[in-house]
N, C-alpha and C positions, 0 to 999 in steps of 0.2 A: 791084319790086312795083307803083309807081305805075305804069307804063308798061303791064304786062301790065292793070291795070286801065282805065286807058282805052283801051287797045286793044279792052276788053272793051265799051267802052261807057260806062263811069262819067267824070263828072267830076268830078274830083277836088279837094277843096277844102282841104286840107291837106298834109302835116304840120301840126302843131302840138305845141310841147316842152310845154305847163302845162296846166295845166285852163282856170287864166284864159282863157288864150289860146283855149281847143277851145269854153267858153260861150259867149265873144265872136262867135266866126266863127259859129259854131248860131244867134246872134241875130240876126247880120246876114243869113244866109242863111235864108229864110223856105222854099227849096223843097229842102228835104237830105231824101232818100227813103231813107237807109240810110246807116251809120256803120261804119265799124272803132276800134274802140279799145282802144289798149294800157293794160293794168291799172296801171302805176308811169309817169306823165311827169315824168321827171329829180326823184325822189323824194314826187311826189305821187299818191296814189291818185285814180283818173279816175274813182268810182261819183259824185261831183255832175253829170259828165255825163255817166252813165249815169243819173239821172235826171230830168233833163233833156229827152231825147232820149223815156223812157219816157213822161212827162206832154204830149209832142210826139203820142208813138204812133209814132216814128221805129223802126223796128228796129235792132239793131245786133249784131256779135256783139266777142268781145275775140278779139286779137292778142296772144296774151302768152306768157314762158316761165314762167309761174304754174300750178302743178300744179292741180287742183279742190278737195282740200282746201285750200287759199291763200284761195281766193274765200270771200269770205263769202257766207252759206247763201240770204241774199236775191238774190246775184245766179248761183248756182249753176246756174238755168237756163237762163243764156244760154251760147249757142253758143261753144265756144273753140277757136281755131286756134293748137296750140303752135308757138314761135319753134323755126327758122325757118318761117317759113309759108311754104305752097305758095301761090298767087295763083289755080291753079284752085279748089282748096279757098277759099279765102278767098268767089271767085263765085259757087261752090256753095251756101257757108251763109250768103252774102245773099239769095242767091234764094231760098230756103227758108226766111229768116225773114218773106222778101215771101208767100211761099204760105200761111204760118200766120197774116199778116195775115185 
């Protein structure tokens, strides 16, 4: 998946297993124009950098195998690509959350 995305064009500034870890890199990288993030990092729910990213104005959509009833209701409108993800899908509903920018 990393490859087919910067194949795509993206650079890529992760993995990251925690949240800790995903706030950190968000802080130090001041020009991140678009996220993917998986809903569980090795049993931490990821919605603190989903908001994060929100008060950024960052788009993002989740990677997850989290049905939509799983999501809680605030974050129900973002975009989800169920596991396994396709990487064109994945480019597709980045672009598209860059449009609705």
């Amino acid at each position: 998946m990393l490859e087919a995305l910067e194949d795509a064009g993206a650079t890529v500034l992760g993995p990251v297993s925690s949240v800790t870890e995903a706030l950190s890199l968000l802080d130090g990288a001041p020009d991140v124009n678009s996220a993917i993030l998986d809903i569980n990092l090795n049993g931490e729910m990821v919605y603190p950098v989903a908001d994060a990213l929100t008060a950024r104005g960052i788009p993002f959509i989740f990677a997850t195998g989290y049905d939509e009833a799983a999501v809680p209701t605030a974050w129900r409108h973002v975009m989800r690509c169920e596991k396994p993800v396709n990487a064109a899908a994945v480019t597709r509903a980045l672009h598209a959350g860059h449009d609705a920018q």
